[in-house]
N, C-alpha and C positions, 0 to 999 in steps of 0.2 A: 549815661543813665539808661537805664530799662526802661523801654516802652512804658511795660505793668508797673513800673517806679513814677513815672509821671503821670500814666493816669492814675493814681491811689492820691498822689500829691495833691492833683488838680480837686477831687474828689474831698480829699479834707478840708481845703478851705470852702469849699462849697458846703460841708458838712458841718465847718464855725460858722459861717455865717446863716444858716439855716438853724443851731440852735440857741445864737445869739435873737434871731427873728421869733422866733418859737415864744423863748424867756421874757423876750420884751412885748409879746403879744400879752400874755399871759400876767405880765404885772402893770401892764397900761390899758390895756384893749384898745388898745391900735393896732391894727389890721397893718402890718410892718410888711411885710410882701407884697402886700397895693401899694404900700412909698417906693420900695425899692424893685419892682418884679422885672425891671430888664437884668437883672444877676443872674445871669445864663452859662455857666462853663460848659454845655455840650458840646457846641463846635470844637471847643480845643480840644477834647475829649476824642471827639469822632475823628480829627484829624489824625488822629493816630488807629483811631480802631475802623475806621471808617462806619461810614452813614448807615449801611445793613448791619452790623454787627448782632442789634437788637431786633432789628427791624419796628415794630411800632412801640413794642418794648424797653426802650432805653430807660425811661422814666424808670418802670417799675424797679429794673435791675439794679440800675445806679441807684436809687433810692432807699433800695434793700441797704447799702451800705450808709450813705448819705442820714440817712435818719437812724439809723445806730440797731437797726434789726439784726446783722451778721457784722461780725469784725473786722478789721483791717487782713488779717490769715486768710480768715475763710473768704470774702470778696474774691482775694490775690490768688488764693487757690480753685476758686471758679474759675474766673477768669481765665487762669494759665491751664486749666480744662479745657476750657472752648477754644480756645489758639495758641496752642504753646509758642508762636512766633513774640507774645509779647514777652518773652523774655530776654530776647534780643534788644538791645541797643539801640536806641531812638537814632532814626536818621538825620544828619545836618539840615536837609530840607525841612523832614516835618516836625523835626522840633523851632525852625525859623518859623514855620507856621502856626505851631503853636503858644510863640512867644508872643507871636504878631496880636491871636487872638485874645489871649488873657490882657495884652496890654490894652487893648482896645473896651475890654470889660472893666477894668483897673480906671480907664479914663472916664467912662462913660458914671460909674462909680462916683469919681471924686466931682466932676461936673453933676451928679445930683445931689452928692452931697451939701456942693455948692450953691447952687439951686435954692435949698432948703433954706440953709444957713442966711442965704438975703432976703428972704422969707420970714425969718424970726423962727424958723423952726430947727432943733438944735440934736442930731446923732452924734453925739461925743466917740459913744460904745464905737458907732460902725469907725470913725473917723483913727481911733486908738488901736483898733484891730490890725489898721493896715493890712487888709487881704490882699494877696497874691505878690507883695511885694518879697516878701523873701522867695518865694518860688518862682519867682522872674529874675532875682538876682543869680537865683543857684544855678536856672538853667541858660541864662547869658553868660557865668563865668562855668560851664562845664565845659569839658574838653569835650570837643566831636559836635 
């Protein structure tokens, strides 16, 4: 896989679950990002682009896409602007480290899920979503 192929991945599901958060805001007014606000994919993101990329800007950028301002193209064609390297081929390393991270996000996830659920409080949506689990399957069984 491409670099720019896994962060764009990383960055959709961050972008379902942000306008699954958004909708359910909006038809409950529950503040849904104060329940779930450690849903963080920048680390696995940075691990590929590294930490400066943005420098204090990652938010904004990632964002631009994330919240559906510029398209999945135009992101991918910035992007490949400011470092034609991502279009090279994820290294064995840092895509280990990026599996490590989303898994660790994927856990921490279904643990507040869990959380809730003994609680009496009940996220079907997020639960039916299953985030990151197909894009931890894809990049566990890719070759390299």
């Amino acid at each position: 896989m491409r670099r720019i192929d896994v962060i764009m991945a990383i960055w959709k599901e961050e972008q379902e679950f942000r306008f699954y958060g958004y909708e359910f805001w909006d038809n409950t007014g529950i503040e849904f990002f104060e329940v779930f606000r450690n849903f963080d994919l920048s680390s696995a993101v940075k691990v590929i682009i590294g930490e400066d990329f943005f420098g204090d800007d990652y938010t904004v950028n990632a964002d631009a896409f994330i919240d559906g301002w510029v398209t999945e193209e135009e992101m991918e064609l910035r992007m490949l602007g400011w470092d034609a390297t991502l279009a090279e081929e994820i290294s064995p390393e840092q895509k280990a480290v990026v599996i490590k991270e989303l898994s660790r996000v994927r856990e921490d996830l279904q643990a507040r899920i869990s959380e809730l659920n003994e609680n009496g409080v009940y996220f079907r949506g997020v639960m039916e979503m299953q985030l990151l689990e197909d894009l931890l399957k894809e990049l566990c069984s890719s070759k390299r």
